[in-house]
N, C-alpha and C positions, 0 to 999 in steps of 0.2 A: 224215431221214438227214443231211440238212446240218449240222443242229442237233446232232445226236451228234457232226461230224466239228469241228464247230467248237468244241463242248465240249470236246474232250480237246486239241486246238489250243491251248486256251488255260489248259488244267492244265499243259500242258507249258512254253509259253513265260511263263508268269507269273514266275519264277524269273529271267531273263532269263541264260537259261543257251548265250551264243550264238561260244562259242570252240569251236577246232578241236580235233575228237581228245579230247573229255574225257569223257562220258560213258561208262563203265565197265560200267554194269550198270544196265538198265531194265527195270522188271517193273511192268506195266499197272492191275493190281491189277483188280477187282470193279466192275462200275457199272451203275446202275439208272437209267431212264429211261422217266416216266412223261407222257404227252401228251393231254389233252385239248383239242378244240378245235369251233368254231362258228362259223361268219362268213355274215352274210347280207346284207351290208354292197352288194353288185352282186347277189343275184341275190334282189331284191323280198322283198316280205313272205309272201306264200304260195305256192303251189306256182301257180295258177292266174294271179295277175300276173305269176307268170317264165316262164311260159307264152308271156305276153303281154309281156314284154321289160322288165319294171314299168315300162309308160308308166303317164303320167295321162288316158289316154282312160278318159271316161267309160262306153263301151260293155264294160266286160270289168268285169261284176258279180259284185262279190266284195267283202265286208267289208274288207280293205287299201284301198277307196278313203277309208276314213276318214283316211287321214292321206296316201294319196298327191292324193287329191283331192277336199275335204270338200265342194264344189258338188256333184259327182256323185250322193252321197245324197240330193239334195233330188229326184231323176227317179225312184227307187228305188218302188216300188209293193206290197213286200214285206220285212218285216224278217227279219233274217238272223242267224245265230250262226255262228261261224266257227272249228277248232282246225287250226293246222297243225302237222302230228307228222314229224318227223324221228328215225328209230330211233337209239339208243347201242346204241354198240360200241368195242370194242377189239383190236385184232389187235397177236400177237405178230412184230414185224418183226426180230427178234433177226439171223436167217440172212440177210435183205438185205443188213444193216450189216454183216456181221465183215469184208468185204474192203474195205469204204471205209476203215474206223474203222483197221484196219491201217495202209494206205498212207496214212492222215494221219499216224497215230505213225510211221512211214517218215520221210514228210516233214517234221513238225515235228523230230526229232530227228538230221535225213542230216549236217549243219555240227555236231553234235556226240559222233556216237559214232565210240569210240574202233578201232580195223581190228580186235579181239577182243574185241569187246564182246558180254554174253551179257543177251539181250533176252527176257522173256514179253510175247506180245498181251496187250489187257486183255479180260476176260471183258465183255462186254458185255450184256445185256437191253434192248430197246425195246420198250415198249408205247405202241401210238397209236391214237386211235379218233377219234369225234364224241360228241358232247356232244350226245345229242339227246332225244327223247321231245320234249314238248310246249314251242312253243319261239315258239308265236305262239296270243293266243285273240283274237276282234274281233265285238263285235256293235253291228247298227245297227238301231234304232228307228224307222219310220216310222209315218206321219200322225195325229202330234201337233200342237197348232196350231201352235207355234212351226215346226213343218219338221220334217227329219229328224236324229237325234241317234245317236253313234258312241262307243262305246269301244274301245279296241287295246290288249291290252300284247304288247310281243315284246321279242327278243332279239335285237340286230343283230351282235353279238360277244361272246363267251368263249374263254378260254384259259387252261388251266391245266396248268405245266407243275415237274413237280419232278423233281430229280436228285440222287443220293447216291453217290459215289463212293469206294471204301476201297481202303485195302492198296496207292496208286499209293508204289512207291518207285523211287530210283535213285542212284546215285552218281556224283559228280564228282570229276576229279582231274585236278590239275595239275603237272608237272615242271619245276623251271625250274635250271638250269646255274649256279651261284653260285660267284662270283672267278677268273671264266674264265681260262686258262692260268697261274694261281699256283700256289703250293706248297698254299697252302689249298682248293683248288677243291674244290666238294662240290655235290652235288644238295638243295635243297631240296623237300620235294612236299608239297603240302595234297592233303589227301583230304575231300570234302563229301557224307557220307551222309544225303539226305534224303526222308521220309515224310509221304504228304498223305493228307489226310482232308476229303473236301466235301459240303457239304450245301447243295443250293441248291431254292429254290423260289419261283415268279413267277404271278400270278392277275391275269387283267384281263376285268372283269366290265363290260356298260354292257346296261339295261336302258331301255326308252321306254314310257312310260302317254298315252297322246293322248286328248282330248276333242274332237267335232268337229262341227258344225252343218251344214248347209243347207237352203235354202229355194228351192220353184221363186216366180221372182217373176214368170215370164209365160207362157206357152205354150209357150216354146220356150228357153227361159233359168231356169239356178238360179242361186244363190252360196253362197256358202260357208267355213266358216272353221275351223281349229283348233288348238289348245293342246298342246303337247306337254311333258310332263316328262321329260329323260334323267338315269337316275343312272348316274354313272363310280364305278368301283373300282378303284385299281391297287396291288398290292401285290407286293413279290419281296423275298427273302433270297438270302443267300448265307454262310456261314461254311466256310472254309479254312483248318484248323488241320496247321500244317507242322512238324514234330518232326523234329529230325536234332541234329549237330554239325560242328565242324570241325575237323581232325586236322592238325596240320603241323610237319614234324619232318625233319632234315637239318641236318648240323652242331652246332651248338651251339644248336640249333631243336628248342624240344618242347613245342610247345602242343596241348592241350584243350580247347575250349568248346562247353558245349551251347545250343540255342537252349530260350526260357521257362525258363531256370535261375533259380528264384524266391531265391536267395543272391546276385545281383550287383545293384548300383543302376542300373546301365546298359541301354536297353530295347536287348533282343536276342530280340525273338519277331518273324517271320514272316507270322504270320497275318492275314487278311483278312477283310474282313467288308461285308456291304451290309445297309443296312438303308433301304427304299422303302413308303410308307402314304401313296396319298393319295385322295380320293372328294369327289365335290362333284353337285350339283342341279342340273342346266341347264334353263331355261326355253325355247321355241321356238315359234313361232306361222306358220301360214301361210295363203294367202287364195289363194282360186280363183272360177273362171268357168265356167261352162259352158253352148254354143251352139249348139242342132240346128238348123242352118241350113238342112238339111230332111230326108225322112226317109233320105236317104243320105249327108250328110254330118255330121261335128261337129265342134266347137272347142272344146279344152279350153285353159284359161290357169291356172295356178298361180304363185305366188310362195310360194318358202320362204326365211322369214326367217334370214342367219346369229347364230350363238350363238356365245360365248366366256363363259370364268369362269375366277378364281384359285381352284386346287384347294385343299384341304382337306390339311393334311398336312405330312410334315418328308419329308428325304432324308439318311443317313450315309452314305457310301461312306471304310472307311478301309483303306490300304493300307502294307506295309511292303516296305523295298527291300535288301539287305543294302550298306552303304555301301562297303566293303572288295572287292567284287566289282565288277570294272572291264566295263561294257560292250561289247562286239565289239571286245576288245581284242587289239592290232596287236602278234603276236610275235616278228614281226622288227622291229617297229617300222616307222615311216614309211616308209624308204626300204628295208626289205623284204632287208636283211641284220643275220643275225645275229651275236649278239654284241659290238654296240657300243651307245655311250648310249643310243638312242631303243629298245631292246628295251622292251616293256611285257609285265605279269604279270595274269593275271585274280582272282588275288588280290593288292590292293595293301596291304599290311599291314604292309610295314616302318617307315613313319613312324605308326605306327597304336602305342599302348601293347597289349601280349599280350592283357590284360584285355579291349581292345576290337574284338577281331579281329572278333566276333559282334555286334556294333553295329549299328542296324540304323535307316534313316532312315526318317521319316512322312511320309506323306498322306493328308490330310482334308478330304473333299467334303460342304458342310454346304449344304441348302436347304431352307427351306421355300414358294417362290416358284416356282411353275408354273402357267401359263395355259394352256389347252386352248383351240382355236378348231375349230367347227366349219362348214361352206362354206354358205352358202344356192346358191340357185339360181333362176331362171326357164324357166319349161318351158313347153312349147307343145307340144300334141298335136293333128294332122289325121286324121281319122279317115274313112275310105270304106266303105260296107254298098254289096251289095248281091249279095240270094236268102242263100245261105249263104258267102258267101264276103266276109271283114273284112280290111283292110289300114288301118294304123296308121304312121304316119312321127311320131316325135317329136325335138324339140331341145330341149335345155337348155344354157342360159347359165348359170355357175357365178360365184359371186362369194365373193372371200372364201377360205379355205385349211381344210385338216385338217391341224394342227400341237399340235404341242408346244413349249412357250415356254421355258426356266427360266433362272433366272437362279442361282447356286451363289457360295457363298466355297470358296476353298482353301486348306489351311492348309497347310503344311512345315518341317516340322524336320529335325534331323542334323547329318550333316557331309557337307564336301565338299574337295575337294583342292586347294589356291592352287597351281597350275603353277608361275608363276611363282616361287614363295617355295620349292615341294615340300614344303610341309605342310598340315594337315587341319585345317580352320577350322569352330567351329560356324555352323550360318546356320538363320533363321528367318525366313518372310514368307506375307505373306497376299496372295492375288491374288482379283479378282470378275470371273469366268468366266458367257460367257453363251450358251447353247445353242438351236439352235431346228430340227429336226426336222420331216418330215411331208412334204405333196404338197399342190399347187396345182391343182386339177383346171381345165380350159380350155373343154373341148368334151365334150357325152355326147349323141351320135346312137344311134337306137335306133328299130329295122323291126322291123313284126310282124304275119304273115301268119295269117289264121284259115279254114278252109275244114271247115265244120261241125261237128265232137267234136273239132279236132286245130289244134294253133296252132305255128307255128314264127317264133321271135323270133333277133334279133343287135341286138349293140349295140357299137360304139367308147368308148371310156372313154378321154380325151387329156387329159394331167396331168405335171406339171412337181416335181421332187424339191425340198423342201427341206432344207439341211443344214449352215445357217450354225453357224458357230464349231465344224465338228468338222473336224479334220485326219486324214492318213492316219499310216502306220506312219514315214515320212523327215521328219512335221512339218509339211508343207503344206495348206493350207487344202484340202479335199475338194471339189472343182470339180461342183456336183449336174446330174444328167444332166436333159436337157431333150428335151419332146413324148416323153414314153413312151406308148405304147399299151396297153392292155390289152383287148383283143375277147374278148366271152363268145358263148355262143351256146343256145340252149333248142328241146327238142321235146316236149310233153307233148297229152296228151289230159286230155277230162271225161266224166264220165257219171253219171248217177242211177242212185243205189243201191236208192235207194226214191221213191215220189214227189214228197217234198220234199226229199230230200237228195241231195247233188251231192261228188261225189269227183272231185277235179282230180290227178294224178301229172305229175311230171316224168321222160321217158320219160330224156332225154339236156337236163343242163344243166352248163354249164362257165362260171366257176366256179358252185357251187352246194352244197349240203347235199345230202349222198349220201340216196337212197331219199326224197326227199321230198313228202308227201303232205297236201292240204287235205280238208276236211271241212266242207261248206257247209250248214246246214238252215237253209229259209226257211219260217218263220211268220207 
């Protein structure tokens, strides 16, 4: 729902359409809104580790310990096959949104419609679901001579989200009082009828393949080790094709232009466009310990090593501004009476030639330079048995960040207005813009009670915002929030279906994959 309200938020103010009293007539038009999504990212690999809080205690036997902690396999005494199935679905959320989606058009447009302005909502459609069916497979081989041996592939995220919006239109108009108290005094007024058309669509896929060892090397001690390959995928479009003109007429004032009029040499189109492709290989390895210090207590120790790589890939982002349209511009002027010099017009077109009233200036975000960092960590799991009843205290020490790096040129052309001089100067230049994004994670404490067929886990997730070089809406550096928390919590049972096969549910997990279900057979 956020995601709808912020969509049309930003159909609307893209225009930068932020003077008083001028919108005329807004009609919402058509929009589709389709969501898939997958995150498994906090709440473990199978249903049965989020059971269990996904520590690295070796006592919660389940093929996920190949990659949560490849020691663990080497005490294993039975090999295992392993499908975690999370269902797909999609629910139509259309009658949630229509009052949100409303009072954002409300708000995004209150500072500019006009006291008779005639408004349609937009037709809105949501569809959003999970992304699921089979979404984790893991088998582990034991007593081989080398020890015991692991494969895992799973899926720790997806998202896939696309939006197409038609028929948004609306008109602008502005009046402005020309040769105040003369003989010639006349109203001049632009009218700016324009029509949008968007198609946007965004996918971010990241998939893990692990290879993973262990061996007991004494009675009461394994080790352990294993290889991970992540592949990243991130892809998003977006094209917004904006068709109108602009009408302005009063006096001896009578201009026409259209925008994408393919007969003028002058660029006067509108439209937007993103164009994002990038995908890359991460390599990741981690090393474990594991210590039945006797038969009711254990020590697990893992190290997972941090990953980074420059992605694969380009970035366009190009955008057009109309140059003639004055910003949050001041109608009485500065000192806030009208009708003397400092009055300003939100169309500034008199030093503009007719020809170029529809002139329209560039920006172009050009990269191909992004680094992905992904956090290791050291974990440390204490584990208590004793009859049927398991208690698990784990900490991890996190090193290292989940970010996004990149680095961008930016291009600009057009015109712009010399104040001083009061006329429109062309200007061109290039800047290198450097963005970095993500979360520092700090602390990840994690309890988990087991008391026969039923396990109940929590866990604190303590992480720090990254958000160097983005500024807010006034221009200032975006100040990133620090120690956010995030608390999940799990209650699932297990039971044998048959007598080698073991089905784990998650009865209540937050966050987590709705309906989520393991599938354990040991051979």
């Amino acid at each position: 729902m956020k995601k709808a309200i912020s969509m049309l938020s930003i159909i609307i103010s893209i225009f930068y359409l932020f003077a008083e009293n001028q919108i005329t007539k807004f009609d919402g038009g058509n929009h589709q809104l389709n969501l898939s999504f997958y995150n498994s990212y906090l709440s473990g690999l199978t249903a049965r580790s989020r059971n269990f809080g996904n520590s690295v205690s070796s006592i919660v036997i389940d093929p996920s310990l190949n990659i949560l902690n490849p020691a663990a396999i080497g005490f294993l005494k039975e090999s295992m096959l392993s499908l975690d199935l999370a269902p797909g679905f999609s629910f139509d959320l259309s009658n949630f949104v229509e009052d949100p989606v409303n009072e954002a058009v409300d708000e995004a447009i209150k500072d500019t419609e006009s006291p008779n302005i005639s408004k349609k909502y937009p037709d809105f459609e949501l569809n959003a679901g999970q992304s699921g069916l089979l979404n984790n497979i893991s088998v582990t081989k034991v007593g081989l001579p080398i020890g015991s041996v692991g494969f895992t592939w799973y899926r720790p995220f997806y998202l896939d989200l696309s939006f197409l919006g038609n028929s948004i239109e609306f008109v602008v108009e502005d009046s402005v009082l020309k040769d105040v108290g003369q003989e010639s005094e006349y109203t001049e007024k632009t009218v700016l009828p324009l029509s949008v058309e968007l198609l946007a669509n965004s996918m971010i896929n990241m998939q893990t393949a692990n290879f993973s060892w262990g061996k007991q090397v004494g009675e009461n001690v394994s080790i352990g080790a294993g290889l991970n390959l992540n592949r990243i995928d991130i892809e998003a479009g977006l094209d917004a094709k904006i068709g109108g003109f602009i009408r302005q007429y009063g006096g001896d004032t009578d201009i026409s232009v259209t925008f994408d009029d393919p007969n003028v040499v002058y660029r006067n189109t509108m439209n937007n466009s993103i164009r994002i492709d990038f995908n890359k290989d991460i390599i990741g390895t981690n090393y474990a310990l594991s210590w039945q210090v006797n038969p009711g207590l254990y020590l697990d120790l893992v190290l997972n090593t941090p990953k980074s790589a420059k992605l694969d890939g380009s970035l366009q982002i190009v955008q057009h501004t109309l140059g003639a349209l004055k910003i949050n511009y001041e109608k009485d002027g500065v000192d806030g009476i009208p009708g003397n010099e400092d009055d300003e017009e939100m169309f500034d077109v008199e030093l503009l030639k007719p020809s170029q009233l529809a002139y329209t200036n560039r920006t172009v975000y050009v990269s191909d330079d992004i680094k992905i960092q992904i956090p290791g960590n050291l974990a440390l799991a204490t584990t208590y048995i004793k009859n049927d009843f398991k208690f698990i205290f784990s900490f991890e020490i996190p090193f290292g960040e989940l970010s996004l790096d990149y680095k961008c040129e930016r291009y600009r052309d057009g015109q712009k207005k010399n104040i001083e001089e009061n006329t429109f100067e062309a200007y061109a230049d290039t800047t290198s813009l450097r963005y970095k994004v993500g979360l520092k994670p700090k602390q990840n404490i994690k309890i988990a009670a087991g008391w026969k067929n039923f396990a109940f886990s929590t866990q604190l997730f303590i992480f720090d915002q990254i958000a160097d070089g983005l500024k807010d809406k006034d221009g200032n550096f975006v100040e990133p929030a620090k120690n956010i928390i995030i608390p999940s919590i799990a209650l699932g049972t297990g039971f044998y279906i048959t007598k080698n096969t073991l089905m784990d549910i998650n009865i209540v997990a937050l966050p987590n994959p709705f309906l989520r279900t393991s599938l354990t057979w040991k051979f």
